[in-house]
C-alpha angles and dihedrals in degrees: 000000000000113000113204105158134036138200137194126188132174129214159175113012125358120270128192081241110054096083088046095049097046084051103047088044093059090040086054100045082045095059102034098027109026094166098049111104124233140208143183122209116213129243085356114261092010093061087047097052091047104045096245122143149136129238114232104224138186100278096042084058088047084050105039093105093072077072094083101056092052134077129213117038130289092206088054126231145245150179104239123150102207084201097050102088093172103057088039089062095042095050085049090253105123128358137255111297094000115132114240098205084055083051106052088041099051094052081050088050099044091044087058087236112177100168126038112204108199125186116182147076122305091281092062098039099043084049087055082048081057098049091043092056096044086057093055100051090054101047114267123108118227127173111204122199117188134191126197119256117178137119098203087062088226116134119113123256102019127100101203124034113207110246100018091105098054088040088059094044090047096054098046084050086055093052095057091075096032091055085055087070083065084099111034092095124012122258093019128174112208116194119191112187118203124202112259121123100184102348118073097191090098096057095038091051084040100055088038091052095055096049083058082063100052086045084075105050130096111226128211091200090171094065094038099270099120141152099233084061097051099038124097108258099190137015116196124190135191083234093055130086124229138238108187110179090036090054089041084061097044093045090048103055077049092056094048094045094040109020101225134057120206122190142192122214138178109225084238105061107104101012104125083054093049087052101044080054104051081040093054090054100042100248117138126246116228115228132181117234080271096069091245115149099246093247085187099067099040089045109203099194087071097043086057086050092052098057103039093038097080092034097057094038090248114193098191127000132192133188122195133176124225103192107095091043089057106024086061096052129116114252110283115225093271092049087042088057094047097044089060093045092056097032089056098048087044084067099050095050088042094053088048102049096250112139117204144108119276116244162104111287123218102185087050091051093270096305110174095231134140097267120219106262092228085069089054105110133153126221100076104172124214122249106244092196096057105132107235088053092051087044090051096040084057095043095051087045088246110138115247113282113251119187124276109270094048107082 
């Protein structure tokens, strides 16, 4: 296959990763494959659907190393459901009785694409599967390569999502200054929600990264400055089953020793209960046109609040989200490290003719090749007997975590 013409495109949520990939694709093209042209679609499948793009130019290859030191995505991004006719019409995209799938093939087609590049979750890559069959089926040969962005590190079959680590990093650096608020008014109840809609590994990397953190401080406990105070009292994960009254009484005993109580908490956990809820009383759930439940507007972090605040004798309480603090960073060294590793081989499977999303693979013993895009699902849950969560689970006094069900 001879590839004459590329194009990236970004989408679904933002990533610490997304700047960094587009960039080490086009420095690699640039270095293997000068004279093929690139593109760059905006806001992902919009852009597609609507015929807008940017060229990528000499000097944006001589400059595609600022990338890396950026967050966000150049490209832009969006949330568009190639599959999902009816949102499409009602957001202008595509008109009454058009197919999106012909739409969007016919732009590639008439653009004279060879290669796809996708970053982004299993949404935005299996809907690239879809395009790419569709494509087929009609004629036009199109390679896709995809690479995993998501911060909840939570695709299957993929070890390593792009961008999970530096989310991590990036939301233990927010609670340290949210866990400074512990004291700015007695008995408080501090609730930092992590992104994380089915998958706890966010929030349990997150709260482990920031008591490494605290690993490395010096205390002054006889003028107030102590480690209990600063600590993480809870994590709760959308895996783990919940025993309310049982942790009441455990937070409480927490709340009268150290005078404050700080959790964290995936957006996630305790979703399928907020949305009976909201169900039972008629009122209607918001969803994205992926059929998500929008975590944002029925704001789990409060609902957790709510319920813990009475209960503990909380005297102020405060929730705060640190998605969209760690979610728009640039890449941090590890994910740097990663995203060559995967831009490069995207290349080279690109180059080849080979389709696939780029990963490691955990049913091949954690081989980086480009994955079939039949395997690509969502919903990874986190282990929670991996050994660095139950450690941080006993250092923190919380009972080991058992799967939901079982309790």
């Amino acid at each position: 296959m001879t590839v004459r013409k590329v194009a990236l495109l970004t989408a679904g949520g933002f990533a610490p990763c997304l700047s960094s990939a587009v960039g080490g694709l086009i420095e690699r093209y640039t270095t293997v494959a000068p004279d093929v042209e690139i593109i760059g679609y905006r806001y992902g499948y919009q852009g597609l659907l609507s015929g807008s793009s940017m060229p990528v130019t000499p000097d944006v290859r001589e400059g595609a190393g600022l990338l890396h030191s950026f967050g966000g995505s150049p490209l832009g991004n969006s949330r568009v459901k190639l599959t999902n006719a009816a949102d499409l019409v009602a957001r202008g995209l595509i008109g009454e009785g058009e197919d999106p799938l012909a739409v969007a093939a016919q732009r590639l087609t008439e653009d004279g694409v060879d290669v796809l590049h996708t970053i982004g979750g299993d949404d935005t890559n299996t809907t690239a599967a879809d395009l790419a069959a569709h494509l087929r089926d009609h004629g036009h040969d199109l390679t896709v390569v995809g690479l995993p962005k998501t911060i909840d590190n939570d695709i299957i079959p993929i070890k390593q999502s792009l961008g999970a680590w530096t989310a991590a990093q990036e939301g233990a650096r927010f609670a340290r200054n949210i866990v400074a608020e512990h004291n700015s008014g007695s008995r408080m109840l501090i609730v930092h929600e992590v992104m994380g809609r089915h998958c706890g590994w966010l929030t349990a990397a997150t709260a482990s990264a920031y008591r490494d953190w605290l690993a490395g401080r010096q205390w002054l406990p006889e003028f107030g400055l102590d480690l209990p105070g600063w600590d993480v009292h809870g994590v709760y994960l959308p895996e783990a089953a919940l025993d309310f009254e049982a942790e009441v009484a455990r937070l409480t005993e927490v709340m009268d020793r150290v005078g404050n109580v700080t959790l964290f908490v995936s957006e996630g956990a305790g979703m399928d209960t907020i949305v009976e809820q909201l169900t039972a009383s008629g009122q209607d759930v918001p969803r994205d046109p992926f059929g998500h439940v929008k975590l944002d507007k029925i704001n789990p972090g409060q609902w957790f609040a709510d319920r813990f605040a009475d209960r503990l004798g909380a005297q102020k309480v405060m929730v705060q989200k640190s998605g969209y603090f760690s979610r728009s960073a640039p890449a941090g060294e590890a994910d740097l490290r990663l995203i060559r590793s995967m831009t490069d081989l995207a290349v080279t499977v690109a180059l080849d003719g080979h389709a696939g999303v780029i990963g490691e693979d955990t049913e091949r013993g954690g081989e980086l090749r480009a994955i079939e895009f039949e395997r690509i699902k969502g919903g990874k849950a986190f282990d929670l007997d991996t050994d660095w969560y139950r450690a941080l689970l006993t250092d923190i006094g919380q009972p080991r975590a058992v799967p939901v069900g079982t309790v």
